[in-house]
C-alpha positions as CSV (number, residue, x, y, z in Angstrom):
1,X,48.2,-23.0,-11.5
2,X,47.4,-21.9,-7.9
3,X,43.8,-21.3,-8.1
4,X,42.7,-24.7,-9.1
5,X,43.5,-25.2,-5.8
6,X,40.1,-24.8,-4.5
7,X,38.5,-27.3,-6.3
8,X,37.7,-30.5,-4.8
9,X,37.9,-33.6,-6.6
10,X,34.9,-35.1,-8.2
11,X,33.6,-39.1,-8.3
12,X,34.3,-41.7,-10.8
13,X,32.0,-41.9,-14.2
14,X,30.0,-44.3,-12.9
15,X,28.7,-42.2,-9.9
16,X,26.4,-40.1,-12.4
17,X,24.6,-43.2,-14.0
18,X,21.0,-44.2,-13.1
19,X,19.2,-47.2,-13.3
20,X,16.5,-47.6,-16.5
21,X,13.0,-48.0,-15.2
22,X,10.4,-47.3,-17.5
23,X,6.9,-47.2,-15.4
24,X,6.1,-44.9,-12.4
25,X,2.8,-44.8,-10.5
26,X,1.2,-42.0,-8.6
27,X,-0.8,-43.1,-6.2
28,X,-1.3,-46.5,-8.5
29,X,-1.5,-44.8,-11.5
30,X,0.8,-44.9,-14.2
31,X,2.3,-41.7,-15.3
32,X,4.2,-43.1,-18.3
33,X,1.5,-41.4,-20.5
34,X,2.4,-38.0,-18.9
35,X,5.0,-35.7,-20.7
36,X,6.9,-35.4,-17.9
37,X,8.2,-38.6,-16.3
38,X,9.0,-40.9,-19.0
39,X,12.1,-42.9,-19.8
40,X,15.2,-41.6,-21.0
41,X,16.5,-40.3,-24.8
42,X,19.1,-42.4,-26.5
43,X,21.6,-39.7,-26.4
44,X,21.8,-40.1,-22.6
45,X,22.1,-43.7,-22.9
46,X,25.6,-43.0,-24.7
47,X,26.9,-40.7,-22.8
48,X,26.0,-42.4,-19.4
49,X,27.6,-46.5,-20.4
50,X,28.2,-46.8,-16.5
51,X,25.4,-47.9,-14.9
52,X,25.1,-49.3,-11.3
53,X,21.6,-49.8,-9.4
54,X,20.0,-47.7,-6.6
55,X,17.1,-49.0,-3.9
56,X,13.7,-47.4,-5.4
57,X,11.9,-44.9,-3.0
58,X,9.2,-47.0,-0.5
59,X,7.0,-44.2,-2.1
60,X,6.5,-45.8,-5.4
61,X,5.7,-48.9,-6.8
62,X,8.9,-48.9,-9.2
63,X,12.0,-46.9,-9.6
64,X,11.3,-43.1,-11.0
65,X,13.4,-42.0,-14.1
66,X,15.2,-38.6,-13.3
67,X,15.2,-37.5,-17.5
68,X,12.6,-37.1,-20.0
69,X,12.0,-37.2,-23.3
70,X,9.9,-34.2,-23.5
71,X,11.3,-31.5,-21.8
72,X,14.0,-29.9,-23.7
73,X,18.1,-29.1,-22.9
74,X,18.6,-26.2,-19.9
75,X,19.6,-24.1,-23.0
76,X,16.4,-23.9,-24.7
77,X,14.3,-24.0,-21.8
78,X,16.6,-21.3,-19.9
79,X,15.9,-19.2,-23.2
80,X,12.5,-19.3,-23.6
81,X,12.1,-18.4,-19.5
82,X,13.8,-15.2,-20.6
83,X,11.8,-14.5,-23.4
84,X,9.2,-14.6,-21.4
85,X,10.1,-12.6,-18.9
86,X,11.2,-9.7,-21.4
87,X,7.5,-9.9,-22.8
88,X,5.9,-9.8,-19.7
89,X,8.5,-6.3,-18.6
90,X,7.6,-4.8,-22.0
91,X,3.6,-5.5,-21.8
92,X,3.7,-4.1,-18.0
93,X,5.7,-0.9,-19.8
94,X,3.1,-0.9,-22.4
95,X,0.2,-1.3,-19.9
96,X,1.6,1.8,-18.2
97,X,1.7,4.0,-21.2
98,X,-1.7,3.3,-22.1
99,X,-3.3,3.5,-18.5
100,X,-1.2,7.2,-17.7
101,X,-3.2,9.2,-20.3
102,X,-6.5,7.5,-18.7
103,X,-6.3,7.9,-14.8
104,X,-8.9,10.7,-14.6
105,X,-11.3,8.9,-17.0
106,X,-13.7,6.1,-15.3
107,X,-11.3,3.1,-14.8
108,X,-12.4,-0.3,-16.2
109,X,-11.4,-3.0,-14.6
110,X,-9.4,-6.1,-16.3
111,X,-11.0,-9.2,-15.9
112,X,-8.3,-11.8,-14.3
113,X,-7.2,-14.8,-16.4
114,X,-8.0,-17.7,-14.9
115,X,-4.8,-19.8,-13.5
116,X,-5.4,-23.1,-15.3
117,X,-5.1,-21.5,-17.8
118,X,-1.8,-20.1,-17.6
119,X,1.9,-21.3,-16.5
120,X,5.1,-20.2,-14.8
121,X,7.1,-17.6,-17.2
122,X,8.6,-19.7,-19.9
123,X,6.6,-22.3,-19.7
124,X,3.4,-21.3,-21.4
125,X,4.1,-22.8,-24.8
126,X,5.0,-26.2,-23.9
127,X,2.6,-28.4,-22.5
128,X,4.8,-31.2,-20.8
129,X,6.0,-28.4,-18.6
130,X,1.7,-27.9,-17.2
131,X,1.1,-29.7,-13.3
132,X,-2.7,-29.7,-15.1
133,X,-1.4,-32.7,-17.9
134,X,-0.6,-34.4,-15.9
135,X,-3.0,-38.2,-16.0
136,X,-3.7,-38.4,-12.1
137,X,-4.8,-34.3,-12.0
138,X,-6.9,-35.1,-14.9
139,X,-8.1,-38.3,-13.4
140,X,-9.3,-36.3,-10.2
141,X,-10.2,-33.2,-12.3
142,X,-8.6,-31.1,-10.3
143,X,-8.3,-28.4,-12.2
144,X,-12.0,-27.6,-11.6
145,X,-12.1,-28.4,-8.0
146,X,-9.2,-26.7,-7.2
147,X,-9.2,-22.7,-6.5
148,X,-7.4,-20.6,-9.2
149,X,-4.7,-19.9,-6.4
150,X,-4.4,-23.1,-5.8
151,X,-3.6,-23.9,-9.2
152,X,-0.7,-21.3,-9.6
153,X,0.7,-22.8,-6.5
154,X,0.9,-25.9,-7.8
155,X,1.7,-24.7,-11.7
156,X,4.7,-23.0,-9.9
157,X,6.2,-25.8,-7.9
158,X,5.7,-27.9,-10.6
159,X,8.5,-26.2,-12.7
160,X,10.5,-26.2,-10.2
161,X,10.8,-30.3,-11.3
162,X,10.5,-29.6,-14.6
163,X,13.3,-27.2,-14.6
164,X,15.0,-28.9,-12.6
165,X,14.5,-32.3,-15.1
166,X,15.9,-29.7,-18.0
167,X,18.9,-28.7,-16.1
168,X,19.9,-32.4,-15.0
169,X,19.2,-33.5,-18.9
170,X,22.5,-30.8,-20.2
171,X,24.1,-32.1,-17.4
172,X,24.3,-35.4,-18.4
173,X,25.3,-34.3,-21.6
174,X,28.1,-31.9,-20.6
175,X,29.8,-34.8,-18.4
176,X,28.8,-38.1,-20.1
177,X,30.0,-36.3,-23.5
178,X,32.1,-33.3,-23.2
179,X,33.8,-34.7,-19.7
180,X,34.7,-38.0,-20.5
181,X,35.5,-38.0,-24.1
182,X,38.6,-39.8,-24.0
183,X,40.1,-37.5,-27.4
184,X,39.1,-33.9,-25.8
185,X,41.3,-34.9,-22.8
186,X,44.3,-35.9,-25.3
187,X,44.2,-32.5,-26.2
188,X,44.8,-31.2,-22.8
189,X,47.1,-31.0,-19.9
190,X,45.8,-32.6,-16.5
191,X,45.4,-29.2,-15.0
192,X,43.5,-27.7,-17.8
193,X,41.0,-30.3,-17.8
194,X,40.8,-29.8,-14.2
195,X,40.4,-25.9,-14.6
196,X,38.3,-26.9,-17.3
197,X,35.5,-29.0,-16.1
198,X,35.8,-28.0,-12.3
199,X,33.6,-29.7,-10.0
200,X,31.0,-30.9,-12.8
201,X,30.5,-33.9,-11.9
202,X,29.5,-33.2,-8.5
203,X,27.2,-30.8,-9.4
204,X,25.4,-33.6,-11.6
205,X,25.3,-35.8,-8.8
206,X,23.5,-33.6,-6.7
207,X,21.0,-31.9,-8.7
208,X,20.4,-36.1,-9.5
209,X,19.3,-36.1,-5.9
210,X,17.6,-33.2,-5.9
211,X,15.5,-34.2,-8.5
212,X,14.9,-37.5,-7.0
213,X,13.3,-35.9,-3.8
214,X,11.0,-33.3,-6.1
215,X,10.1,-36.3,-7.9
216,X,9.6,-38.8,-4.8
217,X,7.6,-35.7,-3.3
218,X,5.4,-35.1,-6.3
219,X,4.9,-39.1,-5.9
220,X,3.5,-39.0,-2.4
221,X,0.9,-36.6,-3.5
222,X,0.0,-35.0,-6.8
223,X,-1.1,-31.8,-4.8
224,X,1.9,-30.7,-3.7
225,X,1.5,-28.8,0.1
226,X,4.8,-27.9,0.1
227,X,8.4,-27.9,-0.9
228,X,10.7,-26.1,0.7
229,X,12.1,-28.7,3.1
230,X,13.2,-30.6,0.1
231,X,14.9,-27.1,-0.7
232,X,16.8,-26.6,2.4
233,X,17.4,-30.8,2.7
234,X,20.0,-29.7,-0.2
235,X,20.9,-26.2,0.8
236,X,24.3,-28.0,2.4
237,X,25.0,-30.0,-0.7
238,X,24.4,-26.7,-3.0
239,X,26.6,-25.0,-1.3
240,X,29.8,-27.5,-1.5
241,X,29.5,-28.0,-5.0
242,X,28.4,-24.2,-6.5
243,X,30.7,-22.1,-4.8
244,X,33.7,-24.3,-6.1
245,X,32.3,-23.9,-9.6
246,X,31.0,-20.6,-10.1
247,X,34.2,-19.3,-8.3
248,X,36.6,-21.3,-11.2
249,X,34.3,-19.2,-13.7
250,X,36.4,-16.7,-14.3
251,X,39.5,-19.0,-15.1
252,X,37.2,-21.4,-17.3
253,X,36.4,-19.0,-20.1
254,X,40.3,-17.8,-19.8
255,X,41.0,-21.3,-20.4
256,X,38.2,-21.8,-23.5
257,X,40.1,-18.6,-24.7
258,X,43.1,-19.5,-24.8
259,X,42.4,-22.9,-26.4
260,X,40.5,-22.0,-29.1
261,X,43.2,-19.7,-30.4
262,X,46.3,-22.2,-29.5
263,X,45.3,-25.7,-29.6
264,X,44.4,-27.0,-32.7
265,X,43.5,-30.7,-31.6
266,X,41.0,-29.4,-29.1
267,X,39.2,-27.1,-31.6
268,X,39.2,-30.4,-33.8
269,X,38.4,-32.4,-31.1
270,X,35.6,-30.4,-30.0
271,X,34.0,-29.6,-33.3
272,X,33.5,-33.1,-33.5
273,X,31.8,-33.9,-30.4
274,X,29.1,-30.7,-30.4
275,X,27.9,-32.3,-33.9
276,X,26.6,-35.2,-31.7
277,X,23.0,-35.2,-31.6
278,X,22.9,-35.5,-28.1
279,X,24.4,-31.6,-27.9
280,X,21.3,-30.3,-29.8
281,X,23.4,-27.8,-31.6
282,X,24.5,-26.5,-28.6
283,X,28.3,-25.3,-27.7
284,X,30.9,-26.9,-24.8
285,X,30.6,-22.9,-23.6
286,X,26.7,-23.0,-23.4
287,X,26.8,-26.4,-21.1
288,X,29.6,-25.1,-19.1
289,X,27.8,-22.0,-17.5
290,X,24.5,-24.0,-16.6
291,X,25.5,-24.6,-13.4
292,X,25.3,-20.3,-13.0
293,X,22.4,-19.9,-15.0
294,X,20.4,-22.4,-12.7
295,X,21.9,-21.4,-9.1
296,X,20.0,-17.8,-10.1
297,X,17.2,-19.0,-11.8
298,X,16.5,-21.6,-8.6
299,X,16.1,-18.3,-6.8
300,X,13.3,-16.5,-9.1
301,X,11.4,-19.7,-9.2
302,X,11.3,-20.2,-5.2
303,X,10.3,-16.7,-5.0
304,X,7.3,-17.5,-6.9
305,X,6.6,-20.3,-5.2
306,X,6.4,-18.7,-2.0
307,X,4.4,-16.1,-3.8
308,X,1.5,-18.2,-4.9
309,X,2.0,-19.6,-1.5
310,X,1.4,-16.5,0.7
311,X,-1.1,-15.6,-1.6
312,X,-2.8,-19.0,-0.9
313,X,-2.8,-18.5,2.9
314,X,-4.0,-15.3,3.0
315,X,-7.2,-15.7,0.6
316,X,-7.4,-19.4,3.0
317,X,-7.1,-16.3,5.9
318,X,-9.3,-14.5,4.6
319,X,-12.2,-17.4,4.8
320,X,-11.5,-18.1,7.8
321,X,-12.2,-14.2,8.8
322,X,-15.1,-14.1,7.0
323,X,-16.7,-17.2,8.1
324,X,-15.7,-16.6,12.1
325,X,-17.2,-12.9,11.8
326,X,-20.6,-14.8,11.1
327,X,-20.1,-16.6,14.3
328,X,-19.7,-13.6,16.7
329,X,-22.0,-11.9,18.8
330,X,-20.8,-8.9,20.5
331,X,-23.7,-7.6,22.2
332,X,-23.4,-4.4,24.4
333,X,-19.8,-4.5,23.7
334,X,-18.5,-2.1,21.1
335,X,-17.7,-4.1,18.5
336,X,-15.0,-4.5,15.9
337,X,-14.6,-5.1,12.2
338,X,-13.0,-8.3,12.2
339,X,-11.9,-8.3,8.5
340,X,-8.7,-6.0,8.1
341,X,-5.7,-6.1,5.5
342,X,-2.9,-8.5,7.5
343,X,-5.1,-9.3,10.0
344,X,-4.9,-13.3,10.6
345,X,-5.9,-16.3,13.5
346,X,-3.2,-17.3,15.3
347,X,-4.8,-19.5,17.9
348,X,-8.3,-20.2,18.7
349,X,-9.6,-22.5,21.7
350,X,-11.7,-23.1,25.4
351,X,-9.5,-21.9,28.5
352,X,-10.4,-21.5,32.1
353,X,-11.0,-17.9,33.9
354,X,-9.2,-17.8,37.8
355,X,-11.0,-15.3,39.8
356,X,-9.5,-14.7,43.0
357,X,-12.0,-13.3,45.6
358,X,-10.9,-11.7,49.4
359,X,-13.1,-12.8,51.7
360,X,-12.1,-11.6,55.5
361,X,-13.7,-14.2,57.5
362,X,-13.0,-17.3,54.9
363,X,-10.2,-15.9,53.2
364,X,-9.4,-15.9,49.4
365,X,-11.8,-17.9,46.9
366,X,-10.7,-19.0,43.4
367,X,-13.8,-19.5,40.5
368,X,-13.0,-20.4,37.3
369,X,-15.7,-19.5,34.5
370,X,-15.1,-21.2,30.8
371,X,-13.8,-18.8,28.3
372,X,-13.2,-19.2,24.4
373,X,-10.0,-17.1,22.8
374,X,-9.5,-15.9,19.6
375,X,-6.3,-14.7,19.4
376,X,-4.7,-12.7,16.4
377,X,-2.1,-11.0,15.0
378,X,-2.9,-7.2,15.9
379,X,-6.3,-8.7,17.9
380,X,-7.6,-10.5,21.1
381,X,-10.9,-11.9,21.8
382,X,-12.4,-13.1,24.9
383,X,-16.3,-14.7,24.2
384,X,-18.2,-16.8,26.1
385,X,-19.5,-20.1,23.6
386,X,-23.3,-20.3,23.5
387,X,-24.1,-23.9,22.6
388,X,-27.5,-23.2,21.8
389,X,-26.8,-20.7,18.8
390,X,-23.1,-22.0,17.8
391,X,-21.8,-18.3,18.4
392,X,-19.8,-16.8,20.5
393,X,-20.8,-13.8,23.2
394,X,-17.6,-11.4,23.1
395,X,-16.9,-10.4,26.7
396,X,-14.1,-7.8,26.3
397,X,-11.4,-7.0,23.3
């Protein structure tokens, strides 16, 4: 069949397995109480046999386990994001219904709800999915020195791993079960299990890495600054193996078709295998499309990321605005409101002033005066710094 031909071929079993650890420390303490990072279900453990070991991260004590027992197959968690989301569209469709009748009466503002107290869409209901359970942020008590922005930020990159730790779980399943069941691939031809299972393997093995760097990056500090050069570390790597796989799509369910209404020994066959506990209930069909279901899912959760991160930087903007404003002293000249919508510091410091002076009988001086610059977006300031008041004497703007 001429378009397997496009699909690359994928590592042995053992490639996929990971070394059992059972403790890992955040900055020395032990997060094998937190929901999130704990060792791995029994179901993995048989379909994973294959096991080789791996050097542990300098950035932790021990070696970090990639699945947990908490968080719940792709499937469930991929349908509960979705739920979510359709709640949220029909309460901002109710919202509007009830607010249209009411614009010209005296508007009452909502009051906010606080971050902490809420999490990414999907995510609300279960609490191993929360960066606030986490032992260390409670052992800091974060939560109530942190800034409610600041909280979504880190609520939000949080599920990132925890989404990511969901997706890698099925994974596991779909190959160490489904893949390498030695009676599913009796019932098949070499090319149909090809066609069948694509590139699967590979796209295990990197999402494993993936989730290794989140993890290892989360381990370095339980505030996480920022993520995305983990994100485009792997933008290479998730573009070899995704392409492949969501381009042999369209031939996979033509396949899963076709051999549901002719093959009788794969129908048994498979039957058989998604009554293992391990499959949760869940079909071959339902682990097969993961890989499409995450590469568009990655995308709405890095949008919200970078959401809750812009909207960190500009209240941090903001601040800054507010607190330099206090510091300026603009005298006879005409001054400016400082504080404008998209208005941020782009450079601040001391520089020297070079006047050049003609002189006919001595020629040209240079004097240099010392000048402080605040330089914006959409704004430029030139002040003189009065040590003895801590403020700044705008010259010109």
């Amino acid at each position: 069949m001429s378009h397997t031909r496009g699909v690359k071929s994928t590592p042995d079993e053992g490639e996929l397995a990971v070394e059992e650890r059972s403790e890992v420390r955040v900055h020395g303490v032990k997060l094998n109480d937190s929901p999130v990072l704990v060792s791995r279900r029994d179901e993995d453990k048989r379909c994973m046999a294959d096991t080789q070991d791996k050097t542990p991260d300098e950035t932790f004590e021990v070696k970090l386990n990639y699945i947990s027992d908490s968080v719940p197959l792709y499937q469930e968690y991929w349908l509960k994001c979705m739920k979510a989301e359709l709640q949220k569209a029909q309460l901002k469709k109710l919202v509007h219904i009830v607010e249209a009748p009411c614009q010209s009466a005296v508007p009452s503002p909502v009051a906010p709800v606080p971050a902490c107290a809420t999490s990414p869409s999907g995510l609300d209901v279960a609490p191993y999915a929360l960066w606030q359970q986490l032992p260390e942020v409670k052992r800091q008590n974060l939560v109530h020195t942190l800034t409610a922005r600041d909280i979504r930020h880190q609520e939000a990159t949080f599920e990132l791993i925890v989404s990511e730790a969901s997706y890698q779980k099925s994974l596991r399943v779909a190959v160490g079960l489904f893949q390498s069941s030695a009676q599913l691939k009796q019932t098949l031809t070499p090319v149909q299990n090809h066609v069948l299972f694509s590139n699967l393997k590979e796209v295990c093995k990197v999402s494993e890495g993936f989730l290794q760097d989140l993890e290892t990056r989360l381990g370095q500090n339980v505030v996480m600054s920022k993520i995305g050069d983990v994100v485009l570390n792997h933008k290479a790597m998730f573009r070899r193996v995704y392409v492949p796989y969501v381009t042999n799509m369209m031939y996979q369910e033509t396949l899963i078709a076709k051999l549901l209404q002719e093959n009788r020994k794969f129908v048994q066959a498979l039957k058989k295998l998604e009554k293992d506990p391990a499959c949760q209930r869940q079909t071959l069909k339902s682990f097969l499309i993961l890989p499409f279901q995450r590469i568009t899912r990655l995308r709405l959760i890095l949008e919200i990321v970078v959401e809750c991160d812009l909207n960190v930087q500009q209240m941090k903007q903001t601040e800054e605005l507010v607190s330099l404003e206090k510091l300026l002293d603009f005298g006879n000249v005409k001054s400016v409101p400082l504080i404008a919508s998209g208005r941020y510091l782009i450079q601040a410091g001391p520089l020297k002033k070079l006047t050049v002076k003609s002189n006919q009988t001595s020629g040209s001086m240079v004097s240099s005066t010392d000048i402080f610059l605040h330089l914006f977006n959409d704004l430029l300031l030139l002040s003189v710094k009065k040590y003895d008041c801590h403020k700044y004497g705008i010259n010109e703007h």
